[in-house]
N, C-alpha and C positions, 0 to 999 in steps of 0.2 A: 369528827372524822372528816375529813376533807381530798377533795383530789386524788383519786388513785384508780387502780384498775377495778371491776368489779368480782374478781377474783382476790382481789386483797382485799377487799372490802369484806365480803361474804365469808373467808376464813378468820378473819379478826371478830367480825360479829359473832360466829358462830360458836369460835372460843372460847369469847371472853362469857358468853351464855350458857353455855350451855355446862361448861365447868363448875359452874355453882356459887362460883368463890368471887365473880364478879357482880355488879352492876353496872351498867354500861347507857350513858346518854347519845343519844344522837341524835345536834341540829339538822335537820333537812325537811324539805318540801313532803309533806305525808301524801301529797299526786304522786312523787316518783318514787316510795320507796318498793316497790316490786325490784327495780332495778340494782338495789342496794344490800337488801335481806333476804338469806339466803329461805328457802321452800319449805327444810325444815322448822323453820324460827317464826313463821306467818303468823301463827296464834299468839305466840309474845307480843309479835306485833301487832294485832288485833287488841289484845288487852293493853297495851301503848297507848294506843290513839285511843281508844273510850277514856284512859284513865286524862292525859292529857285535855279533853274535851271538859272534861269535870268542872265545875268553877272549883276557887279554891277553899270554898268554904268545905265541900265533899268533899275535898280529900282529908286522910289522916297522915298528919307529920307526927306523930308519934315517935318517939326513938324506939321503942318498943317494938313497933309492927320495921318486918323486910324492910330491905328495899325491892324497888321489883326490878327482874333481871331484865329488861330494859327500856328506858327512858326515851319517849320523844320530847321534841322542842321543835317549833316551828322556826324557820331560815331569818321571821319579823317578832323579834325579842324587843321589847323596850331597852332602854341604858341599863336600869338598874337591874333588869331579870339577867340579861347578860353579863352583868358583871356578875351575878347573884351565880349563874351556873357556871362560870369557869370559877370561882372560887372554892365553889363543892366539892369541885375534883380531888380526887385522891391522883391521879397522873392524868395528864392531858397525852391522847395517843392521837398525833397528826401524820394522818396517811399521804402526804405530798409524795408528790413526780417528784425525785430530787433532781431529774432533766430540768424541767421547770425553772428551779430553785436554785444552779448554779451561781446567780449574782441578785436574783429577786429575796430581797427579806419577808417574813410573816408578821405581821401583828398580832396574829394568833400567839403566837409562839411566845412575844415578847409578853404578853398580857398572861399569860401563864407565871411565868417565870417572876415576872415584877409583884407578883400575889404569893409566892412561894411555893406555887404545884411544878412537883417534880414533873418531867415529858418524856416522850419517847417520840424519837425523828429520826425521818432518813440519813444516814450519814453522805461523805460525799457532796456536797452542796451547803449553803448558805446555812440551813436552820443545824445541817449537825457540826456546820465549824463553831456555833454561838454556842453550841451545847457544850462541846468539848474545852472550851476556851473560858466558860462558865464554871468549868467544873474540876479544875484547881483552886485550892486542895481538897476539894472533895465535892462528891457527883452530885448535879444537880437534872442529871435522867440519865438514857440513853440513847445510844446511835444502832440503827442495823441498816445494814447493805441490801438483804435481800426479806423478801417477806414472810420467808419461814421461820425467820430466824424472832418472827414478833411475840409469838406466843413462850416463848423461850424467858422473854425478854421480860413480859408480864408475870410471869413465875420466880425470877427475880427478882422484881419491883417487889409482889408478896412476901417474898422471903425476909427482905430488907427495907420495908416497909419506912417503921418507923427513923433508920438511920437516915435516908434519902430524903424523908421529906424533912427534918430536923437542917440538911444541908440546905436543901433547899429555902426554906425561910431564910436561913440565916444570909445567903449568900442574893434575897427578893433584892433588899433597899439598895446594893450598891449596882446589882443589875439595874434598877430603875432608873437611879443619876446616872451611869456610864450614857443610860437612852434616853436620855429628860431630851423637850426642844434647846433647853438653857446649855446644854451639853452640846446639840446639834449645832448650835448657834455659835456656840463659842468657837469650835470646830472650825467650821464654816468662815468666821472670822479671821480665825489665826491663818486660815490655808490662805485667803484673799492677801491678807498682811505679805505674807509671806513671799507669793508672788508678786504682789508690788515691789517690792526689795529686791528682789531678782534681779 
């Protein structure tokens, strides 16, 4: 979860928790989460941060045992643990400013995508034109305009679970080459050519 007002923030957390039916990670600094988690949700959070603190011997990865309704992750991941948690996702939900994001791209988003998890993004802006442009013939997440419309939108993803993310893999590898550097580069090539020619 990234970027967004603390009211979006705090009804998405509170949601996707408190409905049952999720598990929910969130990268961020555990000094600032007061400002992120909503009042009710504190003890989750309390049991977060003990559990995260744990080495990894203590914990149990059990398929067997929950998940717990909700994950922290500290902002300083290693390579491999970051890759390690965006791959886990069942849908990546990026709370961007789409203000922001008119002409700025995410890496988040693309690092999502090139792995096969389905997303949910602001429409209106950069990450929901890649969605929707992405998502011929078939969806690889979705867009909403306003932020009530998230929870909405998660209960969707559940319902359709398994088609979306079946799209979504399918549709990882060509995402990846469209954004490889060898892609960027050739690009970048042809436009230079181009206007020499001119």
């Amino acid at each position: 979860l990234h970027r967004v007002d603390r009211r979006q923030r705090q009804m998405c957390i509170r949601d996707s928790v408190e409905s049952g039916r999720c598990s929910l990670t969130l990268r961020l600094d555990p000094m600032r989460w007061q400002r992120i988690v909503p009042r009710s949700l504190h003890p989750h959070f309390a049991t977060a941060i003990q559990r995260q603190s744990q080495p990894n011997s203590a914990r149990s990865d059990s398929p067997d045992e929950p998940l717990p309704a909700l994950d922290i992750q500290p902002p300083t991941l290693s390579e491999s643990d970051y890759s390690r948690m965006l791959s886990s996702a069942d849908l990546g939900v990026l709370l961007y400013d789409s203000d922001r994001y008119k002409v700025r791209c995410s890496g988040v988003l693309l690092e999502f995508l090139t792995r096969g998890v389905p997303v949910l993004a602001p429409g209106n802006c950069w990450l929901g034109t890649t969605v929707e442009a992405h998502s011929q013939p078939h969806p690889v997440g979705y867009t909403y305009g306003e932020s009530h419309e998230i929870r909405g939108l998660i209960e969707r993803f559940l319902a359709n679970r398994e088609s979306i993310q079946a799209s979504a893999q399918l549709a990882s590898r060509k995402i990846a080459q469209l954004h490889s550097p060898a892609t960027t580069f050739r690009t970048l090539l042809d436009t230079s050519n181009a206007c020499c020619h001119t």
